[in-house]
N, C-alpha and C positions, 0 to 999 in steps of 0.2 A: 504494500500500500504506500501511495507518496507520503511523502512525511508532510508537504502542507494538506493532506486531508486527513481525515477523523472520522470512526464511526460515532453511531449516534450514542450519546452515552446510556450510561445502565442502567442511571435513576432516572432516565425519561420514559425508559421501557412500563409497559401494564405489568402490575403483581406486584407481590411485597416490595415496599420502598417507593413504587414507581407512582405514576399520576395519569389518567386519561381527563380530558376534558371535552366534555360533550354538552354543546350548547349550553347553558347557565348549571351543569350540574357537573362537578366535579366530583372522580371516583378515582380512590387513594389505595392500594394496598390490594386486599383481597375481594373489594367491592369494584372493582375495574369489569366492565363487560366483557363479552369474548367477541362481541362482534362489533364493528361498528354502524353508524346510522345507516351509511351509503351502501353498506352489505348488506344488509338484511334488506333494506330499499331495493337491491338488485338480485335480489336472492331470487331463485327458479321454484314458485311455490304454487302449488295443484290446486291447494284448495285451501279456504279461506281465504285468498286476494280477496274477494271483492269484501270483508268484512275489516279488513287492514288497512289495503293500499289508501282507500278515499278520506280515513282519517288522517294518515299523513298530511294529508294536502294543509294541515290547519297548521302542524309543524312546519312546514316548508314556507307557508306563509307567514309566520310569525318570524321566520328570520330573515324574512324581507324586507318586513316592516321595522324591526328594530336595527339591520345594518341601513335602509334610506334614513330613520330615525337618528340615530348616530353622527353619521357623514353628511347630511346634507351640511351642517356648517364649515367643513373644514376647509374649503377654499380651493382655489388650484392646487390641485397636485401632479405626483411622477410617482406612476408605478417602478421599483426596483424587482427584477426577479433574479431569482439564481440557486445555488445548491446551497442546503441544508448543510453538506458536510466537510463545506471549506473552513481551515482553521484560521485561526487569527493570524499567524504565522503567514499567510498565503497573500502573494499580492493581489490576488482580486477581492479580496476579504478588504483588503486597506485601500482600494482602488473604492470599493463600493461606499465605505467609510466616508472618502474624501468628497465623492457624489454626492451623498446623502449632508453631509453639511453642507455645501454651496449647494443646493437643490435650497434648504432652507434658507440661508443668505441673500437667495435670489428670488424668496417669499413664495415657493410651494412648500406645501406638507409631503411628507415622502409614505408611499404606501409599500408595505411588503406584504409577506405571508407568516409574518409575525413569527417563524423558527429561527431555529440557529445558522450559524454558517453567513454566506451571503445578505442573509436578509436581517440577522442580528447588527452586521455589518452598519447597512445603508440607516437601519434605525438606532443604531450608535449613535452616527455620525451628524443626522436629524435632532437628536436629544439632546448632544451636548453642545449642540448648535445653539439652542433654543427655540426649535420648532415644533412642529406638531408632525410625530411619531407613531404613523398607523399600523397596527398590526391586525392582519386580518387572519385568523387564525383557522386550523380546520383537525375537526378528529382525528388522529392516525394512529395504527393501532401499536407506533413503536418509538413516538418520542410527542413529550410535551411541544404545548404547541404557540408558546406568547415567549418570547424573549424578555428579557429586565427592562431595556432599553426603547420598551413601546410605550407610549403615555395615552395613546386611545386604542385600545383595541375591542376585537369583537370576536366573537368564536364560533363559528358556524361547524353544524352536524355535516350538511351538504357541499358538496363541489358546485356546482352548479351556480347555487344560491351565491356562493364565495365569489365564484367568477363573474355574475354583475356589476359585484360590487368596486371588481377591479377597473372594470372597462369603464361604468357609469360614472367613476369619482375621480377617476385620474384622464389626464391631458397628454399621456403619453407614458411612452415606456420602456427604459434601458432593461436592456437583458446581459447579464453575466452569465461564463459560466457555468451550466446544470445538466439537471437530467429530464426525466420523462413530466415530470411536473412543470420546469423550465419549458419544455420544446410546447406541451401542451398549451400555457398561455400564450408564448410567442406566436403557434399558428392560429388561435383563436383573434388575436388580434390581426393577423394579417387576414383572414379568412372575412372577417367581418369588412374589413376596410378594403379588399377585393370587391365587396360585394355592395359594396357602400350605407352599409349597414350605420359606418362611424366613416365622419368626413374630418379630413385633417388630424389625422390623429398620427405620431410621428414613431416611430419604434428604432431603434438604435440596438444594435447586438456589439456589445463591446468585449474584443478579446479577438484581435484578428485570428492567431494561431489558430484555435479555438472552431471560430464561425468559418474559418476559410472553406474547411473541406465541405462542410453543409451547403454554402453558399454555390460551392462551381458543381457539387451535383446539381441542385436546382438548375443552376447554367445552361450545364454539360449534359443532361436525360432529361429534366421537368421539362425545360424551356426547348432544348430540342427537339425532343420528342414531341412536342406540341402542346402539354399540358399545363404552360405556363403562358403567360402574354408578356413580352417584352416589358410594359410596365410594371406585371405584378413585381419585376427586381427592384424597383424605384420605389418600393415602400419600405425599404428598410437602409440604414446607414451601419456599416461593419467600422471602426476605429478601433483604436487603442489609444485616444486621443483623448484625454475627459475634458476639457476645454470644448471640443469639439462635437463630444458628445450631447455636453450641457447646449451648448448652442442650437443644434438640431433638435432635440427633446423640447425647446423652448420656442421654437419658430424663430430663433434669430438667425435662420441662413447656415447650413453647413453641405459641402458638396455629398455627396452618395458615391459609395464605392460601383 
């Protein structure tokens, strides 16, 4: 394993010691569920759906209304995404750091996914700025889910629910960094702003090395093969540039790779 990354630690894990949080209820120790909300939500079930599923609908509505309840005040913002399991140690940990205070300097609120790694990072760097420090938190079934360094957070059972919240509250969105929860927001937003679902919304993938090889497949088969439109490229800016990133994420003008 690289040395700037970390597994998730042991006290985050469900079971003795460890902590799950599930929408306003938190379960400590041996009272931790075994499944999460979104599991059982997607779970392959014969009978009894129709006695189940429709009552959800009142939970998935109540965290709608209390993350639009929450966030409508916080003003502009910048979504940060990226991995859970970069350490502090790692320069895109301190890269996202340095983001997340001039993000707030420059009078956004910084939105993350409120874990560790990446996103402890950007809302570090928010907090000791003296800004407003969004965590948006979601169940999983192997690591707490709010960092110290969030001062509004929220904690959704659902994906889903979560990811409104990213797109509807923030003005844009640097990508560090990640894995399958990174890549998934990244093409929800490009998916959406393909389709013009969101107009002007600016996304930046920062970590050339990193984004390169993603970037010339899309090129090199998405866009050759046909399954791309020349412009879908022009929704996103690759740097390693934070100057330049900020710049782009904020509509002051930055060129596109």
């Amino acid at each position: 394993m690289s040395p700037h990354r970390v597994k998730h630690p042991v006290d985050n894990a469900p079971g003795p010691g460890g902590e799950r949080i599930q929408g306003a209820v938190v379960r400590r120790g041996d009272q931790h569920a075994g499944a999460t909300t979104d599991e059982r939500l997607l779970a392959d079930q014969t009978e009894g759906w129709r006695h189940t599923d429709p009552w959800r609908i009142m939970r998935i509505q109540s965290e709608f209304v209390e993350g639009f309840d929450a966030l409508a005040e916080i003003g502009p913002a910048v979504s940060i995404f990226g991995s859970a399991r970069t350490s502090p140690a790692h320069p895109m940990y301190q890269a996202a750091e340095r983001l997340g205070a001039e993000l707030t300097r420059r009078g956004r609120a910084v939105v993350t996914g409120g874990g560790p790694g990446i996103m402890e990072a950007a809302n570090r760097g928010a907090d000791l700025a003296g800004g407003v420090s969004v965590g948006l938190g979601i169940e999983l079934p192997y690591e707490a889910s709010m960092n110290r360094h969030v001062n509004l957070g929220i904690n959704f059972r659902y994906f889903f629910a979560r990811k409104v919240m990213f797109l509807k509250y923030a003005q844009g969105f640097i990508v560090m960094p990640g894995g399958f929860g990174t890549f998934d927001e990244l093409f929800e937003a490009l998916t959406l702003s393909q389709t013009g679902k969101v107009l002007h919304f600016p996304v930046v993938l920062f970590g050339r090395d990193y984004w390169g090889g993603l970037v010339d497949w899309l090129r090199e088969r998405a866009l050759a093969d046909g399954y791309l439109a020349p412009a879908d490229l022009d929704m996103f800016l690759v740097t390693d540039d934070e100057q330049e990133a900020l710049r782009h994420v904020l509509g002051e003008g930055a060129e596109r790779a």
